[in-house]
N, CA, C and O atoms as a GROMACS GRO file, in nm:
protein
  352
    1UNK      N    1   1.790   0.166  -1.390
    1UNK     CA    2   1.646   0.164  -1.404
    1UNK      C    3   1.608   0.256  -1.519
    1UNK      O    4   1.660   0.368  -1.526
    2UNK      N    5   1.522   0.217  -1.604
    2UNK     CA    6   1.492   0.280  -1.689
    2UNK      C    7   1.315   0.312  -1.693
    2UNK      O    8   1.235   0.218  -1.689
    3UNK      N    9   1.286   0.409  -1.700
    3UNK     CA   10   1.172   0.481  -1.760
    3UNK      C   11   1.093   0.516  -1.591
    3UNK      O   12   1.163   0.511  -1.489
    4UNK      N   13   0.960   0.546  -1.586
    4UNK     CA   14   0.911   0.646  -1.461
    4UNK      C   15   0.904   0.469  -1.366
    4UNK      O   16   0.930   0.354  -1.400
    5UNK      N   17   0.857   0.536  -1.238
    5UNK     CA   18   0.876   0.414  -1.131
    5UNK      C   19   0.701   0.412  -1.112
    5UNK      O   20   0.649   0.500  -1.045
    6UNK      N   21   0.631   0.323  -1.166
    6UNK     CA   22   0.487   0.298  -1.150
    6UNK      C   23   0.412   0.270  -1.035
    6UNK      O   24   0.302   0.320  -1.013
    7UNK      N   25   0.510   0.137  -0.910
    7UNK     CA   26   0.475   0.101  -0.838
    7UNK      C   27   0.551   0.081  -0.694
    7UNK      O   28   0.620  -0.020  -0.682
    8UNK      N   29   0.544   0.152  -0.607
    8UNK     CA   30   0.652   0.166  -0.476
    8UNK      C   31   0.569   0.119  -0.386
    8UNK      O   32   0.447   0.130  -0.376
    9UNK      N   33   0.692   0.037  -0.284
    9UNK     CA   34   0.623  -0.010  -0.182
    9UNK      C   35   0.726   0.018  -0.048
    9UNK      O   36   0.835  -0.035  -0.031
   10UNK      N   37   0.664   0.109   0.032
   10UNK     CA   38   0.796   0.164   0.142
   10UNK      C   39   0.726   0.053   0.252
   10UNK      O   40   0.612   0.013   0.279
   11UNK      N   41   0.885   0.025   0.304
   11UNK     CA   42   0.881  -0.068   0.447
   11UNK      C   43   0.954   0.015   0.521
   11UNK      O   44   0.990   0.123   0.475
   12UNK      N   45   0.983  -0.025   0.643
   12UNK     CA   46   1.088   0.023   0.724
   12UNK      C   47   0.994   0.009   0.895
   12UNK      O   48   0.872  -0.007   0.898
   13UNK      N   49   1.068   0.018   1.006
   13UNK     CA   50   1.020   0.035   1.093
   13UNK      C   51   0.907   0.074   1.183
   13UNK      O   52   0.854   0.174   1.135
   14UNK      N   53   0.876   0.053   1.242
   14UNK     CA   54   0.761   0.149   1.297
   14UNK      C   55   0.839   0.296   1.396
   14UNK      O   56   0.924   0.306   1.485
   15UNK      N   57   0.753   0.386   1.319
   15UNK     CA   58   0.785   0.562   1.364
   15UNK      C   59   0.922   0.567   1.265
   15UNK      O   60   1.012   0.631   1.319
   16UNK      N   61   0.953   0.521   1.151
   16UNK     CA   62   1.034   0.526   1.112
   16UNK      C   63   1.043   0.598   0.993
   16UNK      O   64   1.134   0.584   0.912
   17UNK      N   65   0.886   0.728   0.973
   17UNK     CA   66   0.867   0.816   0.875
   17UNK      C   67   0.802   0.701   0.744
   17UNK      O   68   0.840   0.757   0.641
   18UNK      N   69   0.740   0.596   0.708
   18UNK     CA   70   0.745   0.546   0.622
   18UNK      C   71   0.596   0.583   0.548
   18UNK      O   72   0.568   0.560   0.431
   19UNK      N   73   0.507   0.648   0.653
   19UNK     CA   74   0.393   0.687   0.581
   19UNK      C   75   0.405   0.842   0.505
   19UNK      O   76   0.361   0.877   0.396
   20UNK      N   77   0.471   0.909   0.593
   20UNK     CA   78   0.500   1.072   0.562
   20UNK      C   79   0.630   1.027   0.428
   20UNK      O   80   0.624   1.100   0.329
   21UNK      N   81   0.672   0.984   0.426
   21UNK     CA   82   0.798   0.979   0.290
   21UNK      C   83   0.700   0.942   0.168
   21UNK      O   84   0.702   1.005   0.063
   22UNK      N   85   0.610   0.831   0.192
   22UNK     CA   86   0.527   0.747   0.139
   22UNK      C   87   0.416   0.860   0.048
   22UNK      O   88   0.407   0.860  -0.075
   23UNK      N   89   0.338   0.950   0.140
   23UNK     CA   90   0.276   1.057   0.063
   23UNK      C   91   0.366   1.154   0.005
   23UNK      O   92   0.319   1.221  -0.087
   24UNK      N   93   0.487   1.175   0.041
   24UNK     CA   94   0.494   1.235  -0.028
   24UNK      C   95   0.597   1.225  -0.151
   24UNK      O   96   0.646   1.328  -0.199
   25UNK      N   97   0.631   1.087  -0.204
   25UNK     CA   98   0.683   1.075  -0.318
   25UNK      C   99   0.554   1.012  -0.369
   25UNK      O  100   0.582   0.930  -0.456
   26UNK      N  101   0.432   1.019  -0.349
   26UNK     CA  102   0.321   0.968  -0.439
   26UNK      C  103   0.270   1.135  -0.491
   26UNK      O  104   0.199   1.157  -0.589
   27UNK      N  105   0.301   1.194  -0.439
   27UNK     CA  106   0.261   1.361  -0.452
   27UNK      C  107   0.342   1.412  -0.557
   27UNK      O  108   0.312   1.498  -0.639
   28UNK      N  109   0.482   1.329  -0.542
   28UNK     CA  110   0.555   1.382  -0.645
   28UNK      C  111   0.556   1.294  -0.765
   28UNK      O  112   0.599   1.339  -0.872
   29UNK      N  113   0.518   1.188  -0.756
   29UNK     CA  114   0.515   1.127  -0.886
   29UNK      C  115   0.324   1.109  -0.966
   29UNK      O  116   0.278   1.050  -1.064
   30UNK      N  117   0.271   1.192  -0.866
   30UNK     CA  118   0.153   1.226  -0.894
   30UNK      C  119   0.040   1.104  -0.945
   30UNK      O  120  -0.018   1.093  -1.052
   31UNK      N  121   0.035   1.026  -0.830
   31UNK     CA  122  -0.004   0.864  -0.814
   31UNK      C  123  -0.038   0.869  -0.709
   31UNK      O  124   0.028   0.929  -0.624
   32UNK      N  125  -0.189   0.789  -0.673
   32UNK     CA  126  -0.261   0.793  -0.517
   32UNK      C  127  -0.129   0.699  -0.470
   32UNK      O  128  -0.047   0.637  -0.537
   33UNK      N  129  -0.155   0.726  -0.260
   33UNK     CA  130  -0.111   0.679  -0.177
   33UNK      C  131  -0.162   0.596  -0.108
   33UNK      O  132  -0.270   0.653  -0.093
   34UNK      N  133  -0.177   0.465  -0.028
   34UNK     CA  134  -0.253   0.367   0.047
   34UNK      C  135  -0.204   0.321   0.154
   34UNK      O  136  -0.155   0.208   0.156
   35UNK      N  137  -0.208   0.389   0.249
   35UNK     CA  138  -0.128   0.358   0.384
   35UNK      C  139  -0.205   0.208   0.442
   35UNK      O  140  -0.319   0.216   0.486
   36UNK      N  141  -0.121   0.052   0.437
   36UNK     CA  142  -0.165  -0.035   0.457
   36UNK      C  143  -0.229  -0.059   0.595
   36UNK      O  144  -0.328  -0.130   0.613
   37UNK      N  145  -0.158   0.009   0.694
   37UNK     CA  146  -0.210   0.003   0.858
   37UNK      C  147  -0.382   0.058   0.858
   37UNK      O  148  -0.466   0.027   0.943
   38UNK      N  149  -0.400   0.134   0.754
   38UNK     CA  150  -0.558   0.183   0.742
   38UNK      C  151  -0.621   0.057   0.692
   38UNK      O  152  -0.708   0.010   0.766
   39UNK      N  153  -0.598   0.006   0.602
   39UNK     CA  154  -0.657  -0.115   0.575
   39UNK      C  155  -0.629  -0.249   0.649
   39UNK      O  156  -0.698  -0.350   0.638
   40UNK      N  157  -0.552  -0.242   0.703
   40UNK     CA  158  -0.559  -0.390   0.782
   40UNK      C  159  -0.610  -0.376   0.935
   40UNK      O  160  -0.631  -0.470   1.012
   41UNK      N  161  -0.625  -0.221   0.967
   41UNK     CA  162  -0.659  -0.181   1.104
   41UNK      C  163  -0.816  -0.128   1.086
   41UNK      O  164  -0.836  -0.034   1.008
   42UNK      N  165  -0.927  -0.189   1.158
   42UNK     CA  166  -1.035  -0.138   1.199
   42UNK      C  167  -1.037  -0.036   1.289
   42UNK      O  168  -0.936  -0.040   1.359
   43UNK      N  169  -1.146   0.097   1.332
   43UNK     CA  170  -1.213   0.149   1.487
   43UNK      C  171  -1.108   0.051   1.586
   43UNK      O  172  -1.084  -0.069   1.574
   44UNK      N  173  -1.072   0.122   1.656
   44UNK     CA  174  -1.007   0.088   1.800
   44UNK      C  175  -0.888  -0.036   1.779
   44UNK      O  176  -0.872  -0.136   1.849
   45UNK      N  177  -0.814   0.005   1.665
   45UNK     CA  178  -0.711  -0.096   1.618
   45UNK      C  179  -0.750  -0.248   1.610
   45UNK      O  180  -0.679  -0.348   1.610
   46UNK      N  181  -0.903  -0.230   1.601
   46UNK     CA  182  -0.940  -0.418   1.572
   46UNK      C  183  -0.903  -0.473   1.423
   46UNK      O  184  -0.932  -0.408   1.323
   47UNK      N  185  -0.849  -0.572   1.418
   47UNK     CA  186  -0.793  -0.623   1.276
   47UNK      C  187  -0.934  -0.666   1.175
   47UNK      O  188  -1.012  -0.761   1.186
   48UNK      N  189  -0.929  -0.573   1.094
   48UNK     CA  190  -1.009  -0.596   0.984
   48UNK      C  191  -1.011  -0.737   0.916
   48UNK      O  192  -0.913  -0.800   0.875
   49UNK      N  193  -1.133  -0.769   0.913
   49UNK     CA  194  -1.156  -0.888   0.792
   49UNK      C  195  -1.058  -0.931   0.676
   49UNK      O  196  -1.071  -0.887   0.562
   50UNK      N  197  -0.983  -0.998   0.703
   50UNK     CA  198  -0.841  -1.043   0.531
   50UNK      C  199  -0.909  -1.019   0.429
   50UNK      O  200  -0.856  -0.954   0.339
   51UNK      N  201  -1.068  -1.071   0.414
   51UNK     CA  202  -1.142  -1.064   0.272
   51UNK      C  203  -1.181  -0.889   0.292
   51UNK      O  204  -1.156  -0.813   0.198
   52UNK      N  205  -1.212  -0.862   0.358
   52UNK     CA  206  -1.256  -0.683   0.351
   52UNK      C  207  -1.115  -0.621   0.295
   52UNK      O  208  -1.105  -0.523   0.222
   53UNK      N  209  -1.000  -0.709   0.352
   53UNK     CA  210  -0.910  -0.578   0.332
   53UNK      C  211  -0.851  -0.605   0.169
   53UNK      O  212  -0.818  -0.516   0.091
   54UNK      N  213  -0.849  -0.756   0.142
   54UNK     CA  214  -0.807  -0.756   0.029
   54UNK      C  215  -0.855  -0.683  -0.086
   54UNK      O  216  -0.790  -0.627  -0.175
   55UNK      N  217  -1.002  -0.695  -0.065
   55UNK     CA  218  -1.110  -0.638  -0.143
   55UNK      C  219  -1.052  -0.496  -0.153
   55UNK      O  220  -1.026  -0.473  -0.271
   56UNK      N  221  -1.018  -0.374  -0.058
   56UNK     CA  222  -1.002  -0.225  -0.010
   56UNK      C  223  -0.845  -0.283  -0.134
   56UNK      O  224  -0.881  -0.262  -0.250
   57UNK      N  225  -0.759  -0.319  -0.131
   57UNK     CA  226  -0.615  -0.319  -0.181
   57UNK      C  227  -0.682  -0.380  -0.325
   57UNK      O  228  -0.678  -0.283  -0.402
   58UNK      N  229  -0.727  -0.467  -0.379
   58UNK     CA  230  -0.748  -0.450  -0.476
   58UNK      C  231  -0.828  -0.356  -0.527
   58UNK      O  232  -0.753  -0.274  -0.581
   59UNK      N  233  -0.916  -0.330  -0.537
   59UNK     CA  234  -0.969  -0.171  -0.538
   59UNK      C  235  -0.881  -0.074  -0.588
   59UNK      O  236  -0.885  -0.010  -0.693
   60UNK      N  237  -0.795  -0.072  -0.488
   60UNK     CA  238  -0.682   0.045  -0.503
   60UNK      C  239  -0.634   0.030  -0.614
   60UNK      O  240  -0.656   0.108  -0.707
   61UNK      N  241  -0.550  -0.092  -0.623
   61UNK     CA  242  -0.470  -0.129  -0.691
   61UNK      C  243  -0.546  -0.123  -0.878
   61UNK      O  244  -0.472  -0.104  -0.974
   62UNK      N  245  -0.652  -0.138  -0.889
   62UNK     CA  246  -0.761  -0.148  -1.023
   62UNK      C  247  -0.756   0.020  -1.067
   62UNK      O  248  -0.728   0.062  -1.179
   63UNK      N  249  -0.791   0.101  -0.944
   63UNK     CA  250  -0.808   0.236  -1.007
   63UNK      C  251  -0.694   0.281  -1.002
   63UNK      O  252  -0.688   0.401  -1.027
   64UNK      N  253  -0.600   0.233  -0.980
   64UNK     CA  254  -0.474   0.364  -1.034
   64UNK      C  255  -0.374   0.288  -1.113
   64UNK      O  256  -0.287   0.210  -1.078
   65UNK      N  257  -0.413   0.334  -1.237
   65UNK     CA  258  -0.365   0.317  -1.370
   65UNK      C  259  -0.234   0.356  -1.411
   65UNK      O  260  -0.151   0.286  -1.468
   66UNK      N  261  -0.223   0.483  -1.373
   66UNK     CA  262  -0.081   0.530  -1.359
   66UNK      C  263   0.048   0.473  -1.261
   66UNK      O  264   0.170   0.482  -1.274
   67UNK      N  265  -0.011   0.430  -1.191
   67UNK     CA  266   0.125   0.324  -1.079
   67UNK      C  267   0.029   0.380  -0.912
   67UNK      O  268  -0.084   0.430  -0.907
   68UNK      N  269   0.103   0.356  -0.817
   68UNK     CA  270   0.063   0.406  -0.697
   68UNK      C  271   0.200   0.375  -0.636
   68UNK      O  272   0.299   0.326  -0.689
   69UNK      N  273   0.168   0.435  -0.459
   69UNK     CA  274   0.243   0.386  -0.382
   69UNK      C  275   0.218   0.436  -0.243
   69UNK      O  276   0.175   0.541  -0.194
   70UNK      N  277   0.273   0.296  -0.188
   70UNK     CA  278   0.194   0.208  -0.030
   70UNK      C  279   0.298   0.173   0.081
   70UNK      O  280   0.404   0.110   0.081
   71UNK      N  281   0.226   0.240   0.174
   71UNK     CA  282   0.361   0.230   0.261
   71UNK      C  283   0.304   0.101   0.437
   71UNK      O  284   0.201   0.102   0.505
   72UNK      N  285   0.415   0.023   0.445
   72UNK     CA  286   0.361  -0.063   0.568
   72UNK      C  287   0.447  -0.166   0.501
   72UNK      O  288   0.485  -0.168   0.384
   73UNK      N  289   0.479  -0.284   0.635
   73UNK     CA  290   0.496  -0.423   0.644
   73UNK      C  291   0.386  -0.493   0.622
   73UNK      O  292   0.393  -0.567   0.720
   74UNK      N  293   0.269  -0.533   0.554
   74UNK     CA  294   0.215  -0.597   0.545
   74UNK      C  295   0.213  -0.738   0.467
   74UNK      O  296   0.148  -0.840   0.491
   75UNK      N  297   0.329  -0.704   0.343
   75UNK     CA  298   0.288  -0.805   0.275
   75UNK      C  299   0.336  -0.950   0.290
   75UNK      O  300   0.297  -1.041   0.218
   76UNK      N  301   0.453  -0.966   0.426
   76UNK     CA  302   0.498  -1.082   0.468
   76UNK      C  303   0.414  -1.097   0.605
   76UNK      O  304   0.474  -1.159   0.693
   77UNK      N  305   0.292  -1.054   0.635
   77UNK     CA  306   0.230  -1.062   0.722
   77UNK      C  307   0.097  -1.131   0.729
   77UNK      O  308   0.039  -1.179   0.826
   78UNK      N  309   0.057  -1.124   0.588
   78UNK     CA  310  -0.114  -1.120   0.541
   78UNK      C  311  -0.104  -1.166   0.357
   78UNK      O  312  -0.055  -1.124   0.252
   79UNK      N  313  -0.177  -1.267   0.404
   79UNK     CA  314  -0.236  -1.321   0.222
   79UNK      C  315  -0.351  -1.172   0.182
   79UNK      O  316  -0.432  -1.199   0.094
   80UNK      N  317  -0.357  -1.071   0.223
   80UNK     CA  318  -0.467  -1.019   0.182
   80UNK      C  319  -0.344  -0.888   0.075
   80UNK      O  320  -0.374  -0.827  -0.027
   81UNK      N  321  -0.236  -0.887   0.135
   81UNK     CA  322  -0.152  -0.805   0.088
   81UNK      C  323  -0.094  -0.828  -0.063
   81UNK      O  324  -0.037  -0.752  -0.141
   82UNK      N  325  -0.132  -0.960  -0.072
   82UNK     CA  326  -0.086  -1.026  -0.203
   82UNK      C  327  -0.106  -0.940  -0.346
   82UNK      O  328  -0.058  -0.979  -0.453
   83UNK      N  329  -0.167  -0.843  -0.334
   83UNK     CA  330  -0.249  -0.798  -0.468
   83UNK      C  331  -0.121  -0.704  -0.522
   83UNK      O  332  -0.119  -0.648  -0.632
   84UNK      N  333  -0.033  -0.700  -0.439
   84UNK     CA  334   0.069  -0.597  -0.463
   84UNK      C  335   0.143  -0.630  -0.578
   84UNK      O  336   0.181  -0.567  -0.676
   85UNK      N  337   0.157  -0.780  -0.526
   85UNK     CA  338   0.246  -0.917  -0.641
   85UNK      C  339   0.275  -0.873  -0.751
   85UNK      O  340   0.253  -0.755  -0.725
   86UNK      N  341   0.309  -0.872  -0.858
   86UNK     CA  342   0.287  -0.873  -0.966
   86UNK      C  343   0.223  -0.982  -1.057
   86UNK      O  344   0.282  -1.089  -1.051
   87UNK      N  345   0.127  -0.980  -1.131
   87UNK     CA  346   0.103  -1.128  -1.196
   87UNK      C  347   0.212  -1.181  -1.245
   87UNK      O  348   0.322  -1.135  -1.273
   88UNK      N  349   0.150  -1.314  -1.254
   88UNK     CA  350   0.203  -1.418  -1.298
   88UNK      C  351   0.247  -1.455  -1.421
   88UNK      O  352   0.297  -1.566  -1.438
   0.00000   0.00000   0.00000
C-alpha cells in the first residue's frame, strides 16, 4: 500500500471492540469517526428512516475531505450504507 489510508471501514462482531478501535485510529490518523449503529438506530433502538440515514452518511461522507473512518456491519445490510462505495 502506498501513500496515507483516507478511508477505513471496521467490521467485526458485535462487542467485538469495533467502535473503540474505530475512534481511535480516526484520532490517529486525525479524520472524523461515524459509528454506523448511531445512524441506522433511532431513541429506543427504533430503526431510523433508510432516506434519513442515508442523508446523515452522506453528509459525513461530503465534509471530511481528508478521508474518515466508520465502524459497523451495515453496508451488506442497508442500501442507505451505499455512500461508502466508491464512485463509479
Amino acid at each position: 500500500m502506498t501513500g496515507r489510508l483516507r478511508r477505513v471501514r471496521v467490521v467485526g462482531t458485535s462487542g467485538s471492540g469495533k467502535t473503540t478501535f474505530a475512534a481511535r485510529l480516526a484520532a490517529r490518523l486525525d479524520v472524523p469517526h461515524l459509528e454506523l449503529d448511531e445512524v441506522f438506530w433511532d431513541a429506543g433502538w427504533t430503526k431510523r428512516d433508510p432516506a434519513e440515514a442515508r442523508a446523515q452518511i452522506e453528509a459525513f461522507v461530503s465534509a471530511a475531505h481528508r478521508g474518515w473512518v466508520t465502524d459497523g456491519n451495515w453496508t451488506a445490510r442497508s442500501p442507505a450504507a451505499s455512500s461508502f462505495r466508491p464512485p463509479a
